[in-house]
C-alpha positions in Angstrom: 89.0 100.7 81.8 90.3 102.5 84.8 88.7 104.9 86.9 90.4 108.0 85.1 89.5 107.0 81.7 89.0 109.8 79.6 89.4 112.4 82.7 91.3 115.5 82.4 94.2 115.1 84.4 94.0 117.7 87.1 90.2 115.8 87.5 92.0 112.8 87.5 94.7 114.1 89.7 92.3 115.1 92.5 90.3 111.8 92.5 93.5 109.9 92.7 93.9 111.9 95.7 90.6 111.5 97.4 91.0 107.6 96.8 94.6 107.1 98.2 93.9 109.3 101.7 90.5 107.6 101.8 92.6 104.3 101.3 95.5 104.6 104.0 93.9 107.4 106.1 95.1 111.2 106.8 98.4 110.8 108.4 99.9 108.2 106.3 98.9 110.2 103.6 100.3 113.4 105.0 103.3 111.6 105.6 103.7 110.2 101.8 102.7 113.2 100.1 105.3 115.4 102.1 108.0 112.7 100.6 106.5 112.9 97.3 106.5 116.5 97.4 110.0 117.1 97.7 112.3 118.3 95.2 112.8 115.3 93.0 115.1 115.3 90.2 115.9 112.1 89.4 114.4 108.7 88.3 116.0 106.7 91.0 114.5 109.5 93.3 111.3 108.1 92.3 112.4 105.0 92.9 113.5 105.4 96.3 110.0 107.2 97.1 108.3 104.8 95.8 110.2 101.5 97.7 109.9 103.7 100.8 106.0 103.3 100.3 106.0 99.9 99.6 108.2 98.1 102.3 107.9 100.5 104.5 104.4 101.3 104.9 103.2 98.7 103.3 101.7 100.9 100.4 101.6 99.2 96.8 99.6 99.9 93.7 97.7 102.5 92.2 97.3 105.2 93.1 100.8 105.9 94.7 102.0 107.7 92.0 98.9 109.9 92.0 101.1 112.0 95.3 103.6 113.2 92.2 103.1 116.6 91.0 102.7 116.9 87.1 106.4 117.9 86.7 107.5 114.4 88.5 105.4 112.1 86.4 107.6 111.9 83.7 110.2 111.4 85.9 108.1 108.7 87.6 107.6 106.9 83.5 111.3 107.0 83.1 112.1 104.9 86.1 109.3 102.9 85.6 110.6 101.7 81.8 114.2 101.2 83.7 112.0 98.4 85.8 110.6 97.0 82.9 106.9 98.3 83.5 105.2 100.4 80.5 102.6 102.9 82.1 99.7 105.2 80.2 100.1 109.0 80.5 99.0 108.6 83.9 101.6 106.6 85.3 98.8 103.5 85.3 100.8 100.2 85.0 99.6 98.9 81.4 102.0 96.1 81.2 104.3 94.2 84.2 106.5 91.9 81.6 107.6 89.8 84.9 108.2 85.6 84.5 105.0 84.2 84.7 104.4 81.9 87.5 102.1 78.8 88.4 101.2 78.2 91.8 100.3 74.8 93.3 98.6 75.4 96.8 96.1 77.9 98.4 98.3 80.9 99.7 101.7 80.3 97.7 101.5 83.6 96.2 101.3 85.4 99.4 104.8 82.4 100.9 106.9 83.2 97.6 106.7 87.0 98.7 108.6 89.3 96.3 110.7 86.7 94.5 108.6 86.0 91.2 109.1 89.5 91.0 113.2 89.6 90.7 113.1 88.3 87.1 112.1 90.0 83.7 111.6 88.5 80.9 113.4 91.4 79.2 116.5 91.3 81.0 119.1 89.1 78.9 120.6 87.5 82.2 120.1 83.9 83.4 118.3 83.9 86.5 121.1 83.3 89.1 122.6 86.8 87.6 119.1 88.4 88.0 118.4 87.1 91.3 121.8 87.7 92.9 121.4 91.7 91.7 117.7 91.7 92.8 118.8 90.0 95.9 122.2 91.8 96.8 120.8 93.2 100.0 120.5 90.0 101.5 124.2 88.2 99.9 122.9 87.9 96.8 122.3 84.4 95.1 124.4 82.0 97.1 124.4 78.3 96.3 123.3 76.1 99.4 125.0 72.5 98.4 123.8 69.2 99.5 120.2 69.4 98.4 119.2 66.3 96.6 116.7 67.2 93.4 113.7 64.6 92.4 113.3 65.2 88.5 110.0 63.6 88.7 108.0 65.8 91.0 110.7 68.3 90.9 111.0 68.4 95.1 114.0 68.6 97.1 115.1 67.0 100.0 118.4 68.0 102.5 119.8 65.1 104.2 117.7 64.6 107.5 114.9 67.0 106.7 111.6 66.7 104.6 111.2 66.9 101.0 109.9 70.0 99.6 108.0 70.2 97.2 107.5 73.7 95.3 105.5 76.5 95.8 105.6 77.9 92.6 107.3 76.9 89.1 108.1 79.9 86.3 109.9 79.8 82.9 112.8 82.4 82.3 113.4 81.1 78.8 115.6 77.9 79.1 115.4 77.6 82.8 113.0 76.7 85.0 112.5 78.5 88.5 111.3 77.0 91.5 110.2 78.1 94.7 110.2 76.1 97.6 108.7 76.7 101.5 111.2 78.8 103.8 112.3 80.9 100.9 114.4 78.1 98.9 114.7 79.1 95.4 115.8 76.5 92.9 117.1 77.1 88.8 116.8 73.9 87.0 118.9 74.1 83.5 118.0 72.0 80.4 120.8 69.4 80.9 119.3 69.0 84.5 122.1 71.2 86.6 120.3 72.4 89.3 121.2 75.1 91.9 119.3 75.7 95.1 119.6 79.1 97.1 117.8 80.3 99.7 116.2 84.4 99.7 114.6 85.2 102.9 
């Protein structure tokens, strides 16, 4: 149960408010809610607002979305569905369907960054097509050849370097994802083809 449960929304609204300038302090917020407050008319205006926030000042979570005035929120739902993310009425993420992930060490979800979060589940794609949109800023998903792939403890190893072993292993129906140290991302196929690509 959040802390708005059962609120009436300009309640909710103003606590929302209260929390986030408490959160990131009076001129960060004055700062977001002057970009929140401009004249948005799109979805992918949202979206932009909202990626601002998040790599830019470092801002994620609730309650970001709390800056939108009532006429945005709907706007703010509709991009969030294009992502892949339900929300409540009050733009609350109730469900993030996102490839589930196992970690193997202390801190690998803070090394493997924002790739787990490239891939839905809901997206019909293979992984390589999902991570070379998701990753177009950076070139995309571009094989690195001449990696060397262990089957047994599912590590790699480049000619005159290390083995790696992963991070972090998801399932994206079929295929298995791996992530590596230094960003190496690896899609292992059922008939064992295996592609390495690295996503810094």
């Amino acid at each position: 149960m959040s802390d708005y449960e059962g609120m009436p929304p300009a309640e909710a609204d103003t606590l929302a408010l209260r929390q986030f300038e408490k959160h990131v302090g009076s001129n960060v917020f004055a700062m977001i809610a002057q970009l929140f407050r401009e004249e948005l008319t799109e979805p992918c205006h949202i979206g932009v607002a909202l990626k601002f926030c998040i790599e830019e000042l470092g801002i994620g979570g609730r309650p970001v979305h709390a800056l939108l005035r009532r006429d945005h929120l709907a706007l703010y739902r509709e991009f969030m569905t294009t992502q892949g993310i339900v929300t409540d009425e009050h733009g609350f993420h109730v469900s993030r369907p996102f490839v589930s992930f196992e970690y193997f060490e202390l801190g690998a979800i803070a090394r493997c960054g924002l790739i787990p979060d490239m891939l839905r589940t809901a997206d019909p794609r293979p992984a390589r097509e999902q991570f070379d949109a998701a990753y177009a800023h950076g070139g995309g998903w571009l094989p690195f050849r001449g990696f060397k792939f262990n089957a047994k403890n599912q590590s790699i190893t480049y000619p005159g370097d290390p083995s790696l072993l992963p991070l972090a292993r998801g399932k994206l129906r079929d295929e298995t994802i791996l992530i590596y140290p230094h960003a190496w991302v690896g899609i292992l196929q059922p008939n064992g083809d295996f592609e390495v690509a690295r996503m810094d």
